[in-house]
Structures are given as C-alpha cells and as structure tokens.
Backbone as a ProteinNet text record, in pm:
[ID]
protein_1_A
[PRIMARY]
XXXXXXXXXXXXXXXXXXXXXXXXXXXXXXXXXXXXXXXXXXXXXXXXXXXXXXXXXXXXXXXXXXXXXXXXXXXXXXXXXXXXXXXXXXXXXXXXXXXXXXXXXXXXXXXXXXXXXXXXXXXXXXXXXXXXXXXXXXXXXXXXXXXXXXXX
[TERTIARY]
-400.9	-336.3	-436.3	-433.4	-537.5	-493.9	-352.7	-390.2	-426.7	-434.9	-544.8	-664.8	-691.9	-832	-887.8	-780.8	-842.1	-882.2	-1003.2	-1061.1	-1072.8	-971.7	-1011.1	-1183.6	-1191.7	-1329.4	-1292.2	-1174.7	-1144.7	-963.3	-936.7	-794.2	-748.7	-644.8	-587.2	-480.8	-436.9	-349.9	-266.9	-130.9	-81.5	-157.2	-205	-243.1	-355.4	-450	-613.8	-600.2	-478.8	-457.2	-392.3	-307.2	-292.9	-380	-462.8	-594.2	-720.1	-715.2	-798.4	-713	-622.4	-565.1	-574.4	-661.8	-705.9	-814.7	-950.9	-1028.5	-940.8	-895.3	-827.3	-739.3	-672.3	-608.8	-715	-760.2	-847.4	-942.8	-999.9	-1028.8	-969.9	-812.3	-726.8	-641.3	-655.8	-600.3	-706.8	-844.7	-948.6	-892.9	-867.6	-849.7	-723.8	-646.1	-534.5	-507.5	-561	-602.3	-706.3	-793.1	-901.2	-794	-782.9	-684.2	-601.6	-539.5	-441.4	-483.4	-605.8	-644.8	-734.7	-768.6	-825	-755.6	-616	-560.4	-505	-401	-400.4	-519.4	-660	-710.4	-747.1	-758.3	-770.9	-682.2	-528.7	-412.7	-479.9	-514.2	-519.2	-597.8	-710.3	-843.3	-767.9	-717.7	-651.9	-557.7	-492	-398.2	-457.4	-572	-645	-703.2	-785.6	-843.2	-798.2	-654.9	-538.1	-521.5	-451.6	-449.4	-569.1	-661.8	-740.7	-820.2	-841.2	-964.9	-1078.5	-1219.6	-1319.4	-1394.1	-1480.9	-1490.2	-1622	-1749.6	-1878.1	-1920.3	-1999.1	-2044.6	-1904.3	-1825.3	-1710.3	-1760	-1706.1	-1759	-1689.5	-1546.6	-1484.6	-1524.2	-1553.2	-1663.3	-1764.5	-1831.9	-1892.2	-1841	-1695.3	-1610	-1597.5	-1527.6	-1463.7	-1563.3	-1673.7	-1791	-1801.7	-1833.9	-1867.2	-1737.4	-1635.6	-1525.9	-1546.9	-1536.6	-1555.2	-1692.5	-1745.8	-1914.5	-1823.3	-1775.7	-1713.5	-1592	-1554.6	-1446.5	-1541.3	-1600.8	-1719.6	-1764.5	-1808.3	-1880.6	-1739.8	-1603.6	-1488.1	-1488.6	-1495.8	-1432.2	-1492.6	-1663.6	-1762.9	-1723.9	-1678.2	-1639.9	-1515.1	-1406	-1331.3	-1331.2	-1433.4	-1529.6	-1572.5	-1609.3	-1699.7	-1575.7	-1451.8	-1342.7	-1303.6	-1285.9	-1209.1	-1358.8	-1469.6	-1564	-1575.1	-1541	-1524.8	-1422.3	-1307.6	-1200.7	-1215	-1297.1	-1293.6	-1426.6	-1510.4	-1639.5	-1521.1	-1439.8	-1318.1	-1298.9	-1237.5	-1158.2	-1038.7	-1025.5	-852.9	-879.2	-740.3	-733.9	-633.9	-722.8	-623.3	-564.9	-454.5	-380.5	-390.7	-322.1	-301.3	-320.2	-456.2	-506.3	-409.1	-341.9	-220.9	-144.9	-88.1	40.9	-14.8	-150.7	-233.5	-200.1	-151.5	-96.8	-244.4	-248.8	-324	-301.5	-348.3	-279.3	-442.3	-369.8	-425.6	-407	-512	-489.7	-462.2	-385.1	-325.4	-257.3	-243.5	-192.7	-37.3	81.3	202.8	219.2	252.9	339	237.6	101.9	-64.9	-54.2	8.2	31.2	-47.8	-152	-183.2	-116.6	-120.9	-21.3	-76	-4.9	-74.2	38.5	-44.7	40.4	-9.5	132.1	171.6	157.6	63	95.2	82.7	117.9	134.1	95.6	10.8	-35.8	107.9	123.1	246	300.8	263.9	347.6	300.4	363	309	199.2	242.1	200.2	187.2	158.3	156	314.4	388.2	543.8	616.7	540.7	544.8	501	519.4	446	491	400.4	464.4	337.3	380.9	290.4	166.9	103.6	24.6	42.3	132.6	199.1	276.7	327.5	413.4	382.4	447.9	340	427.1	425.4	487.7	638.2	660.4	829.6	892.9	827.2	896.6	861.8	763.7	746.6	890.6	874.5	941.9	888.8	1002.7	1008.4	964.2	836.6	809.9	922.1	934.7	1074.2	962.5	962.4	938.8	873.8	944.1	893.7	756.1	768.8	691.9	549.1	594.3	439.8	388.9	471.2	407.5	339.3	398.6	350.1	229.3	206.2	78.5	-20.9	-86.5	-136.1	-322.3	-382	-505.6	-588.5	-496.9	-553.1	-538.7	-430.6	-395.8	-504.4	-565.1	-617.8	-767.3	-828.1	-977.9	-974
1354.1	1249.6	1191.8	1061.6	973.5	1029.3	1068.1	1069.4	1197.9	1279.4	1424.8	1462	1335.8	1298.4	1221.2	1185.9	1063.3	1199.5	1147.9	1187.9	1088	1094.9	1004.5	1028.8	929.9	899	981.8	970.3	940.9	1022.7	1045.1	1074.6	1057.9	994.2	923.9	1007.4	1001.4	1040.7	874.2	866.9	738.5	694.2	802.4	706.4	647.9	713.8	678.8	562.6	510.9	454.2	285.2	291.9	207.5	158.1	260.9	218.7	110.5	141.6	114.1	-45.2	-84.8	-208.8	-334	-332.7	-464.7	-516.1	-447.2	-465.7	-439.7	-406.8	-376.3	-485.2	-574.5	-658.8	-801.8	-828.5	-919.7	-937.1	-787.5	-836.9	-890.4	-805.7	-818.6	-917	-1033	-1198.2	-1250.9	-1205.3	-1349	-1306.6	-1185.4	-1121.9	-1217.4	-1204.4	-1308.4	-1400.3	-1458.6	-1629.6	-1634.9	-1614.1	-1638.7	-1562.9	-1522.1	-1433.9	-1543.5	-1609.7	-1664.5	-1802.5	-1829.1	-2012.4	-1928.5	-1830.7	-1814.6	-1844.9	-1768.2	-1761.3	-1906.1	-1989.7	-2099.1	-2213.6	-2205.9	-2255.3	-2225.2	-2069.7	-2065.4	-2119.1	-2096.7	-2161.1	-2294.9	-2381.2	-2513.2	-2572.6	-2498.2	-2506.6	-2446.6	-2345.2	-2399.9	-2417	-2465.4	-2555.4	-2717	-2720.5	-2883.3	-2857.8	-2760.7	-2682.5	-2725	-2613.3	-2652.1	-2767.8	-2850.4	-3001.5	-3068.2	-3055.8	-3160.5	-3120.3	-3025.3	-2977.5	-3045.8	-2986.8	-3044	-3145.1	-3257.9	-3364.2	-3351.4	-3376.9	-3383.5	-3503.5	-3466	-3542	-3578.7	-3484.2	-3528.2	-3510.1	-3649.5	-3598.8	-3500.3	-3477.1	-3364	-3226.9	-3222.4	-3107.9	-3046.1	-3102.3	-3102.2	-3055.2	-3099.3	-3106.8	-2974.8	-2962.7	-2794.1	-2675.1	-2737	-2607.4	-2616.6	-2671.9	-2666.9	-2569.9	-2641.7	-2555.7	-2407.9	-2402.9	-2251.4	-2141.1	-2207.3	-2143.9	-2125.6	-2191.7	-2206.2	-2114.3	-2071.6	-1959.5	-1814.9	-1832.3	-1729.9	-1647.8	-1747.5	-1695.1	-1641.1	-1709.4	-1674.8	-1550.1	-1549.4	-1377.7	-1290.4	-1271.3	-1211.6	-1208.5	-1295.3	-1269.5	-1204.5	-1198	-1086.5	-977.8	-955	-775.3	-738.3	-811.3	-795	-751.7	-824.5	-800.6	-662.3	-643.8	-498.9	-439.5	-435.2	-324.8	-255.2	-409.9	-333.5	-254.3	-299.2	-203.3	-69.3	-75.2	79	200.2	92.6	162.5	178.5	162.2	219.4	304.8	343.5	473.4	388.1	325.8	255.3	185	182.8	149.6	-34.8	-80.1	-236.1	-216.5	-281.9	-244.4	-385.1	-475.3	-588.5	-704.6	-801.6	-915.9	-993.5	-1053.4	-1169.4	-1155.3	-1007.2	-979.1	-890.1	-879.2	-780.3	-648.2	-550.7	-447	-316.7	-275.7	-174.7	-28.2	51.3	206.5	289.1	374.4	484.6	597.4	704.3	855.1	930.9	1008.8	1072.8	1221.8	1341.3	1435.8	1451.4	1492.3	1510.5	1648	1690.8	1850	1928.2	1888.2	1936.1	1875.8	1765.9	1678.4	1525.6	1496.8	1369.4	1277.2	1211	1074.7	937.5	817.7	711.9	646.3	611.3	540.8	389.3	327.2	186.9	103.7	-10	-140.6	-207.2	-356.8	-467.1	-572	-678	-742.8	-847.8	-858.3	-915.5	-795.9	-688	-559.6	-513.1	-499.4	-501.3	-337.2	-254.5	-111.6	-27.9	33	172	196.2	217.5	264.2	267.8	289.6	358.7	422.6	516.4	604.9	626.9	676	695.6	771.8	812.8	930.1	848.3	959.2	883.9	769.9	844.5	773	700.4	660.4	587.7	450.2	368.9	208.6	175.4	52.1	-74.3	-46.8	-37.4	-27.5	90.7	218.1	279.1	379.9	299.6	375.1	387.3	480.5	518	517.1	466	438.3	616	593.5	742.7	771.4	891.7	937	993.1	977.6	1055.8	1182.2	1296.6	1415	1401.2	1322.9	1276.9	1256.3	1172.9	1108.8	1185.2	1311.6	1413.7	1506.2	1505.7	1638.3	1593.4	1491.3	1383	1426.9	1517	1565.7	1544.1	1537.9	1551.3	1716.5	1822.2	1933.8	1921.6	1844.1	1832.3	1706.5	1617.8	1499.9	1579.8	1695.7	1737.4	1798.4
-1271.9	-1195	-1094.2	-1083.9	-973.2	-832.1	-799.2	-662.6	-593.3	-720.7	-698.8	-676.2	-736.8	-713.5	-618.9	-521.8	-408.7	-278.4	-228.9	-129.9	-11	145	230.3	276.4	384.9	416.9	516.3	575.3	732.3	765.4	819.6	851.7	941.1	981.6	1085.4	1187.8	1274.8	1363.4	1375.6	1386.1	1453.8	1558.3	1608.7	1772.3	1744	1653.4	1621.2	1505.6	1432.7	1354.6	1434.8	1548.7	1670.4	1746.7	1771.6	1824	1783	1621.3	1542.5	1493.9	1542.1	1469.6	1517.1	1639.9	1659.3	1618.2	1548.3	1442.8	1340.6	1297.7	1145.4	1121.3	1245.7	1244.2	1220.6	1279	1283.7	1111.7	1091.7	925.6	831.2	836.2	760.6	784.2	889.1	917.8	839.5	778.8	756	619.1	530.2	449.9	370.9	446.1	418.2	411.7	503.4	468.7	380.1	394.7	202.6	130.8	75.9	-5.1	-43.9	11.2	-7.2	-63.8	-4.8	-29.6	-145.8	-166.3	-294.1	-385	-422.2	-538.5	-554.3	-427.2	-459.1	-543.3	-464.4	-574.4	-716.3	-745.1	-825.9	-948	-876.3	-962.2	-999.2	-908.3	-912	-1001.4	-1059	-1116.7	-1264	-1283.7	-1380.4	-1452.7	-1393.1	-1400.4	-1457.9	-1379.3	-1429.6	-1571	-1531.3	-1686.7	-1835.6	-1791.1	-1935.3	-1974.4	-1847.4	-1864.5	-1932.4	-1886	-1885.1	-2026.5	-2043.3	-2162.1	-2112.2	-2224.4	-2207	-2246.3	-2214.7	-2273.5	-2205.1	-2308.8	-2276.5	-2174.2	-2078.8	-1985	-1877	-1878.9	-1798	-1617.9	-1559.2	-1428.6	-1375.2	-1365	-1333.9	-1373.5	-1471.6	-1515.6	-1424.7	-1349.8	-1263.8	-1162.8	-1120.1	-970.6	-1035.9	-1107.5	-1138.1	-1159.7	-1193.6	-1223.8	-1042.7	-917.9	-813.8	-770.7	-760.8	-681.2	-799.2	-923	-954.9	-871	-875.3	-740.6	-652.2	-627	-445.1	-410.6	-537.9	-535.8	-566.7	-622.6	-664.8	-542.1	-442.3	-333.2	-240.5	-257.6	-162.5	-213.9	-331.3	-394.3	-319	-339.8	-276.3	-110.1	-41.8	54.9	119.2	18.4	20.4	11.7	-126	-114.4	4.8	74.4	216.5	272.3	300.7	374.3	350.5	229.7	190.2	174.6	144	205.5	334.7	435.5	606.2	642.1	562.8	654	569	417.8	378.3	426.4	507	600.9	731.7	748.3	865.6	851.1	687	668.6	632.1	611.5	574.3	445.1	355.1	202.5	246.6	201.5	182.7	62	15.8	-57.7	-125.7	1.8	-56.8	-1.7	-44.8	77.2	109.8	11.1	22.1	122.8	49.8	160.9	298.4	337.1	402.2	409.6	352.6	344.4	377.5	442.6	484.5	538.1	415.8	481.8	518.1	588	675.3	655.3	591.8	513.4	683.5	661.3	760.2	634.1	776	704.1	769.3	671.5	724.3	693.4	767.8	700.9	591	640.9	557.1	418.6	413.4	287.6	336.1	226.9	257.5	216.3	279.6	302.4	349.2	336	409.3	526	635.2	736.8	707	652.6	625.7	707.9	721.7	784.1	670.3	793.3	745.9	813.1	776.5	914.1	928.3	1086	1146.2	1228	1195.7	1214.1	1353.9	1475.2	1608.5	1567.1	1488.2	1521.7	1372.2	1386.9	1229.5	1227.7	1210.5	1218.6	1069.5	968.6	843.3	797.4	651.7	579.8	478.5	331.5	233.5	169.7	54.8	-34.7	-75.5	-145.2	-205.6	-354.7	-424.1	-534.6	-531	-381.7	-385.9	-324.1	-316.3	-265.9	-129.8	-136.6	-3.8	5.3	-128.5	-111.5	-90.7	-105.7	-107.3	54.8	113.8	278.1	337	413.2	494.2	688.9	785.6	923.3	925	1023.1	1097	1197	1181.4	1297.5	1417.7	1549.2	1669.3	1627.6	1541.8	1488.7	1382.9	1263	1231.9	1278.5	1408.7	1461.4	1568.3	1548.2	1701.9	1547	1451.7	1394	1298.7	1290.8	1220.9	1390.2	1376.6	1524.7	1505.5	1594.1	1593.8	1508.8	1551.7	1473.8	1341.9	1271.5	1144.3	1065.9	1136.9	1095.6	1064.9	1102.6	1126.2	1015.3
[MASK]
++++++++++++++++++++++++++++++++++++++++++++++++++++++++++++++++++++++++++++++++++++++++++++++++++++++++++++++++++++++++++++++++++++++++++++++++++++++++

C-alpha cells in the first residue's frame, strides 16, 4: 500500500503548523491563481485547437504555438510553487482548490492536518488514505494530544 510507504520530511504540531501559514499561505495564493489561469487557458487553447484544426502557414498557428510556451513556462512555475511548500515539509494536494496538508502524529498514527487556503487556521485532519472530504474538525483533545514530544 502507498501510504506505507510515505515518509514525512517534517512533522507538524497544530501550533508549528499555524505558525508556518503565513508563508504557506502566501505560496499557496500564487499557487492558486496560476493554477487556475493555467487550466482555464489551457481549456481555451483547446478548445480553439479542435475547432479550428490545422492549416499550413496559419497565422494563428503561431498565436497558439506562443501561448502553448507560455503555459509551458506557467506549468514550470507551479512546480516551483509545489517544490517550496514541499522544501517546508507540507504536501499540496490541490493548486486550484489550494488544499495543503501537514504530516503530524495523532494517537502515534501519522496523519495529515488539513487546510485550505481561505481557512483562517489548521482546524482539520484526516488519515493518510483518506483525502479533502473525508477530514475531520480537530476536537480541543485532539490538538493538545498532536504534542511537540509526539511530532520528534
């Protein structure tokens, strides 16, 4: 099973995971906006594509080979995005929707603490096998017992 095999970089405490979210926030806003004007154009490109087919010496041909470079280099700059926050210690999940978790230990079980950018704070968690939907609200007990001796 894959998530037997996942090794964090890093392990989080809530508080060290709160701490850490105003850089983590800030990547994961540029993350989302390219992310987002990525895929829209990419829709857009082809979408013209299909339409249009190819026709030798077409000047649009041209327009669309440029904007394809120009998404080329956006992509590459999203790697960069999700390279930084995983030189953090944190797993992006998902640029669009910015979804970013944090390996943390519960009850000596690794686990991830769920955000979301919009989300004032860390104030989720869920397994490793399990994704976005199926986190669960940390209870008070929870986020005392997610402790600094348990994160080392």
């Amino acid at each position: 099973m894959i998530v037997q095999m996942y090794k964090a970089t890093r392990i989080f405490t809530v508080r060290e995971a709160n701490a850490m979210l105003p850089l983590v926030r800030a990547i994961t806003r540029d993350l989302v906006m390219l992310s987002r004007e990525v895929v829209e154009r990419h829709q857009r490109v082809e979408h013209l594509k299909a339409r249009r087919g190819s026709t030798a010496g077409d000047l649009y041909q041209e327009e669309l080979a440029q904007i394809e470079d120009e998404l080329s280099k956006d992509r590459e700059r999203l790697h960069e995005y999700v390279n930084e926050l995983r030189q953090l210690g944190v797993e992006p999940k998902s640029g669009v929707e910015g979804i970013v978790d944090f390996p943390a230990r519960l009850q000596g079980e690794l686990v991830y603490l769920c955000w979301k950018f919009g989300e004032p704070e860390v104030q989720y968690w869920h397994t490793l096998d399990a994704g976005f939907s199926d986190r669960c609200q940390l209870t008070p007990e929870q986020t005392n017992s997610i402790s600094v001796a348990e994160s080392n």
